[in-house]
Structures are given as C-alpha cells and as structure tokens.
N, C-alpha and C positions, 0 to 999 in steps of 0.2 A: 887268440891264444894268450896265455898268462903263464909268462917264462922266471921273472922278477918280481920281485917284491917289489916294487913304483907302480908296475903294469896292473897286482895286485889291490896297490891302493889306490890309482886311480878308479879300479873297476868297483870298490867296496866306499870310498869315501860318500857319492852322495846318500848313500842308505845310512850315515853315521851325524850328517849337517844337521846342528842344531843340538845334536842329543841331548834330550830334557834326563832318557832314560838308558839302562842298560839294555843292550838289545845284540844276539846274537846271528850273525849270519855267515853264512856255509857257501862256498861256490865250488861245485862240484867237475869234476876234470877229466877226460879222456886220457889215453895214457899220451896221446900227442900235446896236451895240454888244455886243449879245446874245451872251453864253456860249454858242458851238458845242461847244467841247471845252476838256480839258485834258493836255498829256503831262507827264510826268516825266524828266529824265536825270541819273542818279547819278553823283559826281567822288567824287574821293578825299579827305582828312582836310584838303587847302591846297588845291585845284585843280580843277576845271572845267572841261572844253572844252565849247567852244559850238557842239555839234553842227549847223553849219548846215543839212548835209543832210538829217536826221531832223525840225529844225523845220519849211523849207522842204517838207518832203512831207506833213508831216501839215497844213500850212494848205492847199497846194492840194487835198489831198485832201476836207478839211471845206469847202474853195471859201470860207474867210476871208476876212473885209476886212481883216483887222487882227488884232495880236497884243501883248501885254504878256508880255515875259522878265522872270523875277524869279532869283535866286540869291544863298546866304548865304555868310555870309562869317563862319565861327567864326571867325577871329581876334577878332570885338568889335570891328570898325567899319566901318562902312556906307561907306567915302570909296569910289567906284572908283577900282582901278587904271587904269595905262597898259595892260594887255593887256585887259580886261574894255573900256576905251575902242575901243580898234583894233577887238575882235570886235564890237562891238556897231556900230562903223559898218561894218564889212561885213555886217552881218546885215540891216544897215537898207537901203542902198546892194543888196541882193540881192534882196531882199526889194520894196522900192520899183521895180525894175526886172520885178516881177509882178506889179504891180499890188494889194498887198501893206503896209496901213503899219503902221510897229512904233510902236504908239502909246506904249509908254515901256519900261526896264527898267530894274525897280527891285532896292538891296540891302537884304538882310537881314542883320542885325547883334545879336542880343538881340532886345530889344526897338526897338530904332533900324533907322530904314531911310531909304534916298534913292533920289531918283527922277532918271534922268535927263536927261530932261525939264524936273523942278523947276530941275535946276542949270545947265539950256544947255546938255547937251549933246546933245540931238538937238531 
C-alpha cells in the first residue's frame, strides 16, 4: 500500500537512479491504495510528454481508484515547470472526470524530489 508521499518515493525512486533521461512513470492504485500496476513512458534528454491517453487506458483498464505520476528532471532540480503544471492539471481534471484521483505527481531530481501535492498544487 502507498499511503504518503516517502512510501511513494521510495516505491518510484529506483526507476529514476542515474537518469540520463526524462522518463515518465505511473503507479496505478486500488481505491485501498494497493499497487495494481505499473507503466513506463520514455522522453527524451530535456522533455517528456504526458501521454494522457496511454495513462488514462492503462487505469481504466486495471479499473484504478487512483494513481501517482512521477518524472525526472536531469537537469538537477526537482522545482515544477509551467508545462509539467498545465499537464498535470489536465491529467487530473481528465482523470477526476472518470472517477479516477491523481493522488500526487512527484519530481525527481538526484537525490531531491517534490511532491505536488506537498506544494499545493493539486
């Protein structure tokens, strides 16, 4: 079960050691919080799209309560951007209209990470 954002990171960090690249991963949630699944979606050396459509399918398909987005950010710091902001309230906003909640989406950074949720913004 994955109740906090720590439990969170520790369950998403080794997918993020080393990151040469940006690289996006999903952990999809029962509504008791319970690991159904996990996907993967690889970006490029600065960039990431947030494939809504492939997250969105793979939670209805597991029939998710919930999900936690994570994604790093080799540059070496965890702050979100304005676009990583915009995507993730349409993820949420998409997501929440299927009954669907994004319980946070956190950055990876090194060893540094943030949670969005921690900072207000979802």
């Amino acid at each position: 079960m994955i109740t906090t954002a720590e439990e969170a990171v520790a369950a998403l960090r080794p997918h993020f050691e080393n990151a040469a690249r940006e690289q996006i991963v999903v952990l999809y949630l029962a509504a008791d919080r319970r690991l159904l699944g996990v996907s993967s979606h690889p970006g490029s050396t600065d960039f990431a799209d947030l494939p809504l459509r492939a997250i969105i399918a793979e939670a209805l398909r597991l029939e998710a309560a919930g999900m936690i987005v994570a994604h790093a950010h080799p540059s070496g710091t965890a702050k979100p951007s304005e676009e990583d902001k915009a995507a993730t309230a349409v993820l949420a906003r998409t997501a929440r209209a299927l009954d669907i909640r994004l319980h946070d989406h956190l950055i990876f950074a090194g060893e540094a990470w943030a949670s969005f949720r921690g900072l207000g913004l979802l």
